[in-house]
C-alpha positions as CSV (number, residue, x, y, z in Angstrom):
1,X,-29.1,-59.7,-59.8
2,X,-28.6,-58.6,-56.1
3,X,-28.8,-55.1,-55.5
4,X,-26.5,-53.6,-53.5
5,X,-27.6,-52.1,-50.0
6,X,-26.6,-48.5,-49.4
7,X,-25.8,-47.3,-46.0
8,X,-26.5,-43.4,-44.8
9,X,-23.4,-41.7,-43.4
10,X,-24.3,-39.2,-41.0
11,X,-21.9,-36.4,-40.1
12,X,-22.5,-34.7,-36.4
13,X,-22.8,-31.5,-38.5
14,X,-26.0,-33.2,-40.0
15,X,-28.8,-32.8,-38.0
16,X,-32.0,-35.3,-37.7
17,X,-34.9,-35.4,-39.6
18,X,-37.8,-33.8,-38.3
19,X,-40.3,-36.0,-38.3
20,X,-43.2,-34.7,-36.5
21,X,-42.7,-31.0,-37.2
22,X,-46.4,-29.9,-35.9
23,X,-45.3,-30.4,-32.6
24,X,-42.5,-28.0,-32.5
25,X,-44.3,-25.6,-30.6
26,X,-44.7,-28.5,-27.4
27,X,-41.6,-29.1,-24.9
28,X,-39.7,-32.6,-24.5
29,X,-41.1,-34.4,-21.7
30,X,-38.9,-34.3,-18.8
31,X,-40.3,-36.8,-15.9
32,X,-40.5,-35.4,-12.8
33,X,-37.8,-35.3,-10.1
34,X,-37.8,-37.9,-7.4
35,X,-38.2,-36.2,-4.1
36,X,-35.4,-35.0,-2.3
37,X,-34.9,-37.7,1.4
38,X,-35.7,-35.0,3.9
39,X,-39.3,-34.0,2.1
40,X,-42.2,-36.2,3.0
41,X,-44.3,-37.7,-0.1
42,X,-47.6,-36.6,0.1
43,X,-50.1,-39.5,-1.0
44,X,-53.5,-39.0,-2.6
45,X,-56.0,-37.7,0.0
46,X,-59.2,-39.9,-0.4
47,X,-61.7,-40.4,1.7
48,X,-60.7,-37.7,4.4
49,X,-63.1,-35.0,3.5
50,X,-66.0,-36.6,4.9
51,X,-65.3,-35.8,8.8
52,X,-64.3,-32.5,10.2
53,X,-60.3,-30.9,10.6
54,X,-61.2,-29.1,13.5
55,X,-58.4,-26.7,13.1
56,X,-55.7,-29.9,13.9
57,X,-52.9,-32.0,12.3
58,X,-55.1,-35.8,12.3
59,X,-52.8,-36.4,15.2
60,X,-53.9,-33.9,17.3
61,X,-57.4,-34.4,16.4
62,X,-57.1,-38.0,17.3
63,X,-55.3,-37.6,20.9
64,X,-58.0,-34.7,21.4
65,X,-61.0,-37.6,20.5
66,X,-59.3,-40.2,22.4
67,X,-59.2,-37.6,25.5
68,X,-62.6,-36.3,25.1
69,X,-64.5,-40.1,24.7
70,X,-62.6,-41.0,27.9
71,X,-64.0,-38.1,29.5
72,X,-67.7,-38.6,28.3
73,X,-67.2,-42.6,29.5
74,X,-66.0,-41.3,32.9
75,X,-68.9,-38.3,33.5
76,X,-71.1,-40.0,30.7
77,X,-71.9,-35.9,30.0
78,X,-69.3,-33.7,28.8
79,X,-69.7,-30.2,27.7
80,X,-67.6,-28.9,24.7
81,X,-67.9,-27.2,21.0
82,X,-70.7,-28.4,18.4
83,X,-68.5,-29.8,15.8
84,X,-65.8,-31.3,18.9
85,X,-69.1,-33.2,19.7
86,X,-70.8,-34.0,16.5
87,X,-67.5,-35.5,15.8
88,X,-67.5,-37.2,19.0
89,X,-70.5,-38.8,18.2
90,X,-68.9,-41.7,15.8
91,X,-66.1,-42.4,17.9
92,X,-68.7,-43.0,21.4
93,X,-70.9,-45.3,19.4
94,X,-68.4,-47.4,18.3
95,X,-66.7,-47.9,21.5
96,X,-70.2,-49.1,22.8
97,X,-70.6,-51.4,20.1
98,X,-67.2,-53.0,21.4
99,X,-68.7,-53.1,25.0
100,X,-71.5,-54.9,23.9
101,X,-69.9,-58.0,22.5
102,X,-68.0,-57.9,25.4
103,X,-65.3,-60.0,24.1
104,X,-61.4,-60.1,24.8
105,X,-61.0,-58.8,21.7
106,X,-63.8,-55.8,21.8
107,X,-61.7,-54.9,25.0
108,X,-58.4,-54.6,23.2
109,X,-59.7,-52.6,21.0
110,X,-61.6,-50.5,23.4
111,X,-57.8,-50.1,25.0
112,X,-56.1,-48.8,22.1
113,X,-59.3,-45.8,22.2
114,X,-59.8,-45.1,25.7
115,X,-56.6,-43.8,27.4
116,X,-57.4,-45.3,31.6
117,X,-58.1,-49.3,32.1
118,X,-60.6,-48.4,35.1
119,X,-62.5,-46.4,32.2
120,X,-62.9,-49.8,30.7
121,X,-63.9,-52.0,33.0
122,X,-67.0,-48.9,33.2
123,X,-67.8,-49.4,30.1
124,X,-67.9,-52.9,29.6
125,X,-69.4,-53.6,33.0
126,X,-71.8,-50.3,33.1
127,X,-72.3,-49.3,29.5
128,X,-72.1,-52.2,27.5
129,X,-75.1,-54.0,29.7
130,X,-77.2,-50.9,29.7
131,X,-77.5,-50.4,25.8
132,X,-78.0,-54.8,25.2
133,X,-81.0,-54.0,23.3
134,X,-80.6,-50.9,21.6
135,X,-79.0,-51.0,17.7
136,X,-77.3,-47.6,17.4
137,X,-78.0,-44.3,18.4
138,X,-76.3,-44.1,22.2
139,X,-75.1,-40.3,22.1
140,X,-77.3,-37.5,22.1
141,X,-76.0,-33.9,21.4
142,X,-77.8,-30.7,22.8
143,X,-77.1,-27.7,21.6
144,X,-77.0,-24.5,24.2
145,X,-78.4,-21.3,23.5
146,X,-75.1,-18.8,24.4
147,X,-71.9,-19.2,22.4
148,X,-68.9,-19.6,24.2
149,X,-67.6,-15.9,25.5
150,X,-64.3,-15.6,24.6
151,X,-64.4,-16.5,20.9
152,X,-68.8,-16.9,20.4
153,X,-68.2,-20.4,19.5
154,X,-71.5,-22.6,19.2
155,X,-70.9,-25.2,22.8
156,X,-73.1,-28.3,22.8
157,X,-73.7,-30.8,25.7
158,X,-73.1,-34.3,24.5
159,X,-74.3,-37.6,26.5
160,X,-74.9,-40.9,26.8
161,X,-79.1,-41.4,26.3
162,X,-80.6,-43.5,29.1
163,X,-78.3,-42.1,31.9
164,X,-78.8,-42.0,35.4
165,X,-80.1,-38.8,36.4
């Protein structure tokens, strides 16, 4: 003998069963809001503590390096704030390790760094030769006994090791 299935009328007076009733106390889950067009979405910041702000937007900072490594090309000697140049430092090795290979493709990258061509042709004709047989290490950075006056900030000399004079 078939039994007969029974169906379960709900009214909307009737409300739902409560099943998990020890979680009455949590709120629904609402997903978050996609951001409105104007704001900008801020992705995860990995990897960016390991070199210094230096009080910039990472534009500014790297306009400010690009400015100051084509300075210490041209003088080869530069004079600026401690943390300007131990963060100098990275950015002038590197651009000599492009010299050295001395290869069209080294001297496109050395001209998206360095902001004037006649920079270039120095340091692939001058620097690159000059540091042939040395592996790393072509900056040194000094630093000099009096802070700066206005705001007694620490000022460092930083240079190219091995330079004329």
């Amino acid at each position: 003998v078939k039994q007969k299935r029974t169906t379960r009328v709900t009214t909307p007076s009737s409300k739902p069963k409560q099943i998990y009733k020890h979680l009455h106390h949590l709120p629904l889950y609402h997903p978050p809001h996609p951001p409105h067009p104007h704001q900008h979405h801020r992705t995860m910041r990995k990897r960016l503590a390991q070199f210094r702000k230096l009080g910039r937007t990472p534009d500014h900072k790297w306009a400010m390096l690009r400015n100051m490594v084509t300075s210490l090309i041209k003088h080869e000697r530069i004079v600026t704030t401690l943390p300007k140049a131990k963060e100098l430092r990275f950015l002038a090795d590197k651009i000599i390790g492009y010299a050295k290979k001395d290869s069209i493709h080294g001297r496109q990258l050395a001209l998206r760094v360095v902001r004037e061509k006649p920079v270039v042709t120095k340091l692939f004709e001058v620097l690159g030769p000059r540091y042939e047989d040395r592996s790393g290490g072509y900056t040194r950075v000094l630093k000099l006994s009096r802070p700066r006056r206005g705001d007694n900030a620490d000022m460092a000399v930083i240079e190219y090791v091995y330079r004329p004079g």
